[in-house]
N, C-alpha and C positions, 0 to 999 in steps of 0.2 A: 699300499696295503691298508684295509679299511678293517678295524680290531671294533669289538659288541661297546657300547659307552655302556660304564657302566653307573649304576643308581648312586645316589646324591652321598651314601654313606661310606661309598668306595673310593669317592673321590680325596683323597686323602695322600698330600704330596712325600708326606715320609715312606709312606708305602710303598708309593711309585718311585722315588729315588733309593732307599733298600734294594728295591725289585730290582734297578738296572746296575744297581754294584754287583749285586750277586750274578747274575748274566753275562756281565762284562769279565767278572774273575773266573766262573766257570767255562766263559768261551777261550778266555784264554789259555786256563788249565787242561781244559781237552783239547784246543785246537778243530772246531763245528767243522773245518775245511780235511780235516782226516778222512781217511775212507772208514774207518770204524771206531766206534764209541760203546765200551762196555757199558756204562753209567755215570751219572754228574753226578759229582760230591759236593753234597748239597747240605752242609751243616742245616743240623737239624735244631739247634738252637738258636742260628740267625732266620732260618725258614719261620720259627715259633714267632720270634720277634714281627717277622714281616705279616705274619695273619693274626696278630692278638689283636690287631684293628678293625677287624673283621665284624660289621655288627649284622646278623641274622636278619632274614628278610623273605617272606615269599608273597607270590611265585619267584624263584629264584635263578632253576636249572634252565638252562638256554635263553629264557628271556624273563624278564620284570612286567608288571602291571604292562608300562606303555608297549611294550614290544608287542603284549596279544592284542592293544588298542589298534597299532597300527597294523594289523594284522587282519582283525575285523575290515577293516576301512578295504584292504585287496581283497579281502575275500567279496565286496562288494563291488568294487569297481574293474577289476580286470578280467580276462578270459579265465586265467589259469585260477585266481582266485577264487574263482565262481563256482570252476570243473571241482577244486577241492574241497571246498566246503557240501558241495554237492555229494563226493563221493566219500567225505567224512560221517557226514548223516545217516547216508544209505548205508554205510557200514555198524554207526551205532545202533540203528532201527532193526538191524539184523540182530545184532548182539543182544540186544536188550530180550529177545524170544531164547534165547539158550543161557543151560545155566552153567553158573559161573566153574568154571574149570578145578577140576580136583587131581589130587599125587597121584599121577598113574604114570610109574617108570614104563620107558620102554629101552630094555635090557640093563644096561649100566648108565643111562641117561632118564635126565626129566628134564631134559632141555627144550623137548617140544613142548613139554607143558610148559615152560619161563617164557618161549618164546611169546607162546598165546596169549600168556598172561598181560607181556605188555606190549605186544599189538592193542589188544584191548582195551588196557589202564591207559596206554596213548589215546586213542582213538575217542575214545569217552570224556576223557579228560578235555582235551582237545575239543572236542563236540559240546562239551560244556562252557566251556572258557568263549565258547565262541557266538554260543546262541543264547545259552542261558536255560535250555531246559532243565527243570527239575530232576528230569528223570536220566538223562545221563549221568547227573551226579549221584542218583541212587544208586544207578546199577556200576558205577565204577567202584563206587565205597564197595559193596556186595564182593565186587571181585578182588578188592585191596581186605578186607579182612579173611575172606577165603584162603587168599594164599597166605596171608598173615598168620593163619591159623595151622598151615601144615605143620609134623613134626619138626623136617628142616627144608632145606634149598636142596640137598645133594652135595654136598659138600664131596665127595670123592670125586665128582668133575666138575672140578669150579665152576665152568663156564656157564651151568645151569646156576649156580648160586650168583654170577655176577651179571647175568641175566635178569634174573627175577629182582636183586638189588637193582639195576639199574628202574626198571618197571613199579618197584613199589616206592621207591626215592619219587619218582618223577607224578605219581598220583599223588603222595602225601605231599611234596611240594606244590602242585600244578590248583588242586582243592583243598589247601591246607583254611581258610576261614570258611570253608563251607563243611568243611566234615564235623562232626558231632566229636565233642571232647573224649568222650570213649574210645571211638572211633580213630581219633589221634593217637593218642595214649598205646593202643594196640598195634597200632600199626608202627609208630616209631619202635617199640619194644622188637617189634621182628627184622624190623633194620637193623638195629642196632645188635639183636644176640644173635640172626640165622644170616646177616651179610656180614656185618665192618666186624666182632668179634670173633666170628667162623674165620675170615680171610685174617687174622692174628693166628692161629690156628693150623689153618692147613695152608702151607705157605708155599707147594711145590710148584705153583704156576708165578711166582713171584718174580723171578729172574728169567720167562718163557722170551724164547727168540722170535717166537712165530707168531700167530695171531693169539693165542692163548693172551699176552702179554698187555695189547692191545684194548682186547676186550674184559679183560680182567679187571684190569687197575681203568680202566673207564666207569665201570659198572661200581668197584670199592668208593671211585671219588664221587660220583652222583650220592651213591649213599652218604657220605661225609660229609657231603654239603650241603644236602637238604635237612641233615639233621646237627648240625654246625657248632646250632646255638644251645642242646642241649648236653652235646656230648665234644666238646671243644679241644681234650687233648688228646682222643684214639681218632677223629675226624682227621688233626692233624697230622700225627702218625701216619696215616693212609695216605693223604694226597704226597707227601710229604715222598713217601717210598712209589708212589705212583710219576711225580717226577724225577725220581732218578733210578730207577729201572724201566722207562718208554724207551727211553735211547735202543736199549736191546733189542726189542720188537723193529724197532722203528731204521735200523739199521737196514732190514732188508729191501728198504726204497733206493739204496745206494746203487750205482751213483748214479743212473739215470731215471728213476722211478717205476721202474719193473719192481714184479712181486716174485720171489720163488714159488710160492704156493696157487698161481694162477689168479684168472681176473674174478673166477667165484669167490677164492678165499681174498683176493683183493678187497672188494667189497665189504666182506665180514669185518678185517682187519683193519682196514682205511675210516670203515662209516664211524667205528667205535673210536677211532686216532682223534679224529675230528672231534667226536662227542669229550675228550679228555682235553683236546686242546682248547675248545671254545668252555669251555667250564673255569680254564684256568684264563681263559684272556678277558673272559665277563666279571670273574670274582679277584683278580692280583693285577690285572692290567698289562699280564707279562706269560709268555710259555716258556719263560726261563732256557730260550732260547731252540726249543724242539721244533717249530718248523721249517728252522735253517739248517737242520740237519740235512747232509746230505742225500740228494733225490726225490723228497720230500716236495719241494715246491712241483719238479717236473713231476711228479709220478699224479696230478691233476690230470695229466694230456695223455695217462696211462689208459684209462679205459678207452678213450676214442681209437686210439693207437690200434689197439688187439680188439677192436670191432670192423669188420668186415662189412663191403656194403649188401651185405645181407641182412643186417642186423644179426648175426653173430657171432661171438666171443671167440677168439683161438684160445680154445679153453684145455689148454695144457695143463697137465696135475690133474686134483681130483676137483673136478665142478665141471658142473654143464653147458653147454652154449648160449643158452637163452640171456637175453639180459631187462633188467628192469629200471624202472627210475630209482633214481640212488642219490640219496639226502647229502652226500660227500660231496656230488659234486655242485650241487649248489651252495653249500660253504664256501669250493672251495673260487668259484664264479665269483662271491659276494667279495671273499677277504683278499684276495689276489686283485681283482677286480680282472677279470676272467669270462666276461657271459658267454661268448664265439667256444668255449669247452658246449655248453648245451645245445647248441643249433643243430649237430646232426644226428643225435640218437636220443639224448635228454629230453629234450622238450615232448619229441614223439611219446616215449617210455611215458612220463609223464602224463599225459592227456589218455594214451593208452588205460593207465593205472586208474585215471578219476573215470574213465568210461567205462568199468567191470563191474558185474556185477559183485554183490558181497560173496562169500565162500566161505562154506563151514569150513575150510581148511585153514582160515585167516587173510591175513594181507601182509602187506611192509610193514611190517611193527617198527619203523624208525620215521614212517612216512610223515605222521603227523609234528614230530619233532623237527624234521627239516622244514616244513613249512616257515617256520621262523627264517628263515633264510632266504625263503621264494623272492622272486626276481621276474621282470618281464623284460627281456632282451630286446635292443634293438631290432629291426628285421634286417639291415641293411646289415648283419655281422660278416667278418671275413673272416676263417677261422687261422689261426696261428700256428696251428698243427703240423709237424712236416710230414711228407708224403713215405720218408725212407727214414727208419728208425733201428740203433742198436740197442739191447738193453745196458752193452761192457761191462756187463757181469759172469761170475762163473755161472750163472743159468743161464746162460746165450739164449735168447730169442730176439729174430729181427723179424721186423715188416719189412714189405715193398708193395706200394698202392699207386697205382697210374693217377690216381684223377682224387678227387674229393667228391667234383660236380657230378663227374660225367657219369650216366646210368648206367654203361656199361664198363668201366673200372673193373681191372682185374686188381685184386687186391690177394697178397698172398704172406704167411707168416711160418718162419724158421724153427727151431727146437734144436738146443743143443743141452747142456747140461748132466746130470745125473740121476740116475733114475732113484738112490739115496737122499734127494734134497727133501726137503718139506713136503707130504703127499705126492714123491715122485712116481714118474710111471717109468719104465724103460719106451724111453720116447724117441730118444736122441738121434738126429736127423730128421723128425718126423715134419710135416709141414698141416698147413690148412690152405683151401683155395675157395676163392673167391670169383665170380664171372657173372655182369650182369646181373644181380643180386641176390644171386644165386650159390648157395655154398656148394661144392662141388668134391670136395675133399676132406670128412670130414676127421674129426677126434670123438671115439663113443664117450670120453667124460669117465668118471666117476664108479665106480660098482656100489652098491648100497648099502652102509656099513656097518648096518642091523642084520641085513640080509647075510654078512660073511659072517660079523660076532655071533652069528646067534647057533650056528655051526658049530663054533666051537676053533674055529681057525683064525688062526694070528693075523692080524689084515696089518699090523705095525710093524711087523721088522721087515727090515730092508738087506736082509742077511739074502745071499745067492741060493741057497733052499729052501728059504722062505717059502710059506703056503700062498702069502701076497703076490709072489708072480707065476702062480696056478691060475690066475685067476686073467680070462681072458681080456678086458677092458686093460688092463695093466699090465698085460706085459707086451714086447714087439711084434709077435704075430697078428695085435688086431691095429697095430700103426701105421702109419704112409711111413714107411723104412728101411729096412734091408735086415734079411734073417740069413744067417749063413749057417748049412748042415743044420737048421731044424735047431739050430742054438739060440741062447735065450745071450741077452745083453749084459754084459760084466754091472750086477749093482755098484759096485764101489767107483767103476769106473766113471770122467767128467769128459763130456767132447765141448773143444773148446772153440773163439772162434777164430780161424787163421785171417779174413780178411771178412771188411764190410765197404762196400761201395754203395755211394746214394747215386745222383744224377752225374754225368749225364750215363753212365752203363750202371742200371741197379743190379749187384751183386751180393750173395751170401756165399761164404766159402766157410765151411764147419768140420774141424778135422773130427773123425769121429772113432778116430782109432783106440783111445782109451777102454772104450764101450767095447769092443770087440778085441781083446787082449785074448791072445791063442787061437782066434779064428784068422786072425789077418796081421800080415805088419805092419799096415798104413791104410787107411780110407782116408776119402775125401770129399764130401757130397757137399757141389756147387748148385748155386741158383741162382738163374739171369733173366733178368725181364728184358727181354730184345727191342730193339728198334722197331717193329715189327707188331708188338704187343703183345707175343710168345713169352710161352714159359719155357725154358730148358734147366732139364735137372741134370747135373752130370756124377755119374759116383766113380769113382778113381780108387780100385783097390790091387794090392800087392800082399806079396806073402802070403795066398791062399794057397790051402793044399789041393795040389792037383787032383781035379774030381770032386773037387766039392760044389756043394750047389750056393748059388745067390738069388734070395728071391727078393724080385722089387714089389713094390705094392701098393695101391692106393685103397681108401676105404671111401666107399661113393655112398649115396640115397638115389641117384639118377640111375636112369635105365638103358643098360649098357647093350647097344643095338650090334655088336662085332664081336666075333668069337674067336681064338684060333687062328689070328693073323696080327702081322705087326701090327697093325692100327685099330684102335678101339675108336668106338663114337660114341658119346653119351649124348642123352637125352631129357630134357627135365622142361616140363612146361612149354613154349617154342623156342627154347633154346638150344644150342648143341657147343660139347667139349670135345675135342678130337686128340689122343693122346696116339703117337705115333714112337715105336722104338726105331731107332736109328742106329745102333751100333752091334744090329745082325739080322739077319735078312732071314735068320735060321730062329731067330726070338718068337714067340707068337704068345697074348693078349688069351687067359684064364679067367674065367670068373668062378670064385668062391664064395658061397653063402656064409653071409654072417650073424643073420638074421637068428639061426637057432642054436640055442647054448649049445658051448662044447661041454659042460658040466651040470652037475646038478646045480653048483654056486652059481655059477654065471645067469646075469639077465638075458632074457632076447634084448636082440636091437634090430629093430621094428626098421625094415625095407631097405636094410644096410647089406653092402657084398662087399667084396674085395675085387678090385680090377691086378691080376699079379701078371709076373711073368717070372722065368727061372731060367739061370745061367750060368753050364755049367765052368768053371775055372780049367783054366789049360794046365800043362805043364810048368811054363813059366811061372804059375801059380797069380798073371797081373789077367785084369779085367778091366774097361771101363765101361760102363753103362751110362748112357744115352738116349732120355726121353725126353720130345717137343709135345709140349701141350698148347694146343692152337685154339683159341678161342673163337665160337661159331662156326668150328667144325669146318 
């Protein structure tokens, strides 16, 4: 495991022995090996003792003088170096023609504006540090007093204020002897009373389970840090409550590094984990033991996992398919010593990212912070990743992927869980497929969360009348799942998972019967990658009421060439999927447009239908459904 060296004034043995009493008594006191961890008790008077050693320094936050020395030297001599300094430029040269961003909430948020701001304040900063223009360092100052200047951050959703903390920390750190002493003066003032004072204040994301948590006290401790040396006992305070409430957030990597909240909000919450961890291992020489928490190391091999060789995400919960280069995982490449994580989407993502053009909509506002971390892998890497994967969490998602190499790998991903978890959806049984790199099956993601608040409709309760499962994107009618009588999926209810088999028979077996309490007395939706290289999904239900209906369902983009007969053919580019019902010869293959909203709230989804079928329950009230999905038709 390879931790930041840090600068000459940190090296300092009392601090590092302090540091491993405390770690050693807190590990033992929680027990790192538990499945859950409310918080370390982390006396805050032996904490005080361990940082009064602490002497003030910048640049400070993710790296020191030499780190952008040797940082220069790749952006000169390597591929990847080259592509990013390239597209660091082209994005400040863009920036520098627009002006600097101003408070304009959009509805209960000004997160867009925090974000912009420090995409920007990176980018600039970054693009200064690296070349030495003049003029990036103008126009970053321009945009670090602008924001300085607003009335506040938003303080009623943190996230925008520990946003914009994180963004104005890392400019006044990053340009801290090139900015004009006014210029300083200013700027630490709005650190100090609209970030690290506000968050003493409004305190209700403090103890946040989710990503709130995460990104929060990531964004409070960069402010603490970069202003350290002027404000030394509310800086402490901060980091101080910032290590011992991650545990909570950081919980939900347990135990295998699966997220509840999906691989969009993965990202969100992982990239900022990282940005909290590497702060605390460059400034104490210690994480006070957080990334031995459990799941935590595995959930590195999480995003490869839930990417598809299509390049996209089984984006369960709320987020999209699409995936980008992601600064997490080149930490977590460097500090695990991990490269074979980037070889099959990373590095693409990557080169992808420095090849685009600039956009007034922004870019990765963490991109140029990860650069500190860039890495040129081997080419000869083999990746470590397994093919068949459980989460063993009560949000059940498993993969099953034939190949890594092979270009035609069918790669396919499970859904169990509850549609009350963390931006749940009523998902449960729902799956994603994958063929020949082609997605085939997909998840619409997301509904647009401006687009429902601004309605005037509750998009956060997970109550069974909830207006949030009016809304088609979210609830089981627009999932690959099963709807019985036109019923919606029990919120409260979890499907758990009864079996998981990797090689040599890959199997998901997901009881799903919680979710459908009153509809059924038992379900049971299997899935098996045959010898063969089929898919078979099998559902196994009881206790239906005689006469009711069961309808199965996938949601395609391909173009489904069979109507009205047991077998469907899809079609997408020269490919073909052949989905055949096998357990009635009386079943026949519907197509449902999904492409236009069922409501006024809902978005389209652009060239999307539903491949279904519908069957009715006998007397006996048991069913089993029975579909082969055959690749290349």
């Amino acid at each position: 495991m390879q931790h930041p060296k840090p600068t000459a004034p940190h090296r300092n043995r009392h601090l590092r022995q302090l540091a491993c009493v405390m770690l050693l008594a807190n590990a033992a006191h929680h027990g790192f090996a538990a499945t859950k961890i409310e918080a370390l008790t982390l006396p805050l008077a032996a904490f005080t003792e361990l940082v009064a050693k602490l002497e003030p320094a910048h640049p400070t936050l993710f790296g020191q003088a030499a780190d952008f020395e040797r940082l220069q030297q790749e952006m000169r001599e390597t591929e990847l170096g080259k592509a990013a300094l390239a597209k660091l430029t082209s994005d400040s040269d863009y920036i520098l023609k627009q002006k600097p961003l101003e408070r304009v909430m959009q509805g209960r948020r000004l997160l867009g504006v925090s974000r912009g701001v420090l995409y920007r304040v990176t980018t600039l900063a970054m693009s200064y540090r690296l070349t030495g223009k003049p003029e990036y360092l103008k126009r970053c100052e321009a945009e670090l007093l602008c924001a300085s200047a607003f009335s506040d951050w938003n303080p009623s959703h943190f996230l925008d204020v520990a946003e914009m903390t994180l963004a104005i920390a890392v400019g006044y750190d990053w340009l801290y002897h090139d900015l004009t002493t006014e210029s300083r003066a200013l700027i630490y003032r709005a650190i100090l009373e609209k970030g690290l004072q506000t968050s003493l204040k409004t305190t209700g994301w403090v103890r946040a389970s989710n990503n709130w948590g995460q990104v929060c006290h990531a964004g409070m401790m960069a402010g603490a840090l970069a202003t350290f040396g002027q404000n030394r006992e509310i800086s402490t305070e901060i980091i101080h409550r910032a290590i011992q409430n991650l545990p909570r957030s950081m919980h939900a990597f347990a135990p295998q590094g699966a997220y509840p909240e999906g691989p969009g909000y993965w990202t969100y919450g992982t990239d900022f984990n990282i940005l909290a961890l590497d702060l605390l291992f460059r400034h104490l020489n210690t994480d006070f033991g957080l990334s031995t928490l459990p799941g935590f190391e595995a959930t590195m091999d999480y995003m490869n996992i839930v990417t598809g060789p299509s390049g996209q995400t089984f984006n369960y919960a709320d987020g999209g398919s699409g995936r980008g280069t992601d600064p997490a995982l080149w930490w977590f490449a460097k500090h695990y010593t991990r490269p074979d994580i980037l070889k099959y989407f990373e590095i693409d993502a990557f080169k992808k990212y420095c090849a685009a053009a600039p956009s007034k909509n922004g870019g990765n506002r963490l991109f140029a912070i990860g650069l500190l971390w860039l890495q040129t892998p081997p080419a000869d890497l083999k990746i470590k990743t397994p093919l068949h994967w459980s989460s063993e969490s009560k949000d059940v998602i498993t993969v099953h992927r034939t190949s890594w190499d092979d270009q035609k790998a069918l790669f396919v991903g499970f859904k169990g869980g509850s549609p009350s978890a963390p931006h749940g959806h009523m998902d449960a049984g729902s799956f994603v497929l994958d063929y020949a790199g082609i997605r085939w099956a997909w998840d619409l993601g997301a509904e647009g969360y401006h687009n429902i608040e601004s309605r005037g409709m509750n998009l956060w309760s997970n109550k069974q009348d909830s207006e949030r499962w009016t809304i088609f994107r979210l609830n089981n009618f627009s999932h690959n799942t099963l709807v019985i009588d036109n019923q919606l999926q029990l919120a409260t209810g979890c499907a758990t998972l009864k079996s998981f088999k990797a090689e040599p028979a890959p199997e998901t077996v997901i009881d799903l019967t919680p979710v459908y309490k009153g509809q059924a007395s038992s379900i049971f939706r299997a899935g098996r990658v045959l010898p063969s290289g089929e898919l078979q999904i099998t559902d196994t239900l009881e206790g239906l009421k005689p006469g009711a209906s069961v309808r199965w369902a996938m949601m395609t983009k391909a173009k489904a060439t069979a109507n009205d007969t047991p077998v469907m053919t899809l079609t997408e580019r020269d490919k073909a999927l052949k989905l055949a019902i096998r357990h009635s010869a009386a079943a026949r293959w519907q197509i449902i447009d999904a492409e236009k909203p069922r409501h006024a709230w809902d978005s389209p989804n652009k060239g999307c239908r539903l491949i279904c079928f519908e069957t009715i329950a006998p007397e006996s009230g048991r069913l089993t459904l029975d579909v082969l999905i055959t690749p290349g038709g």
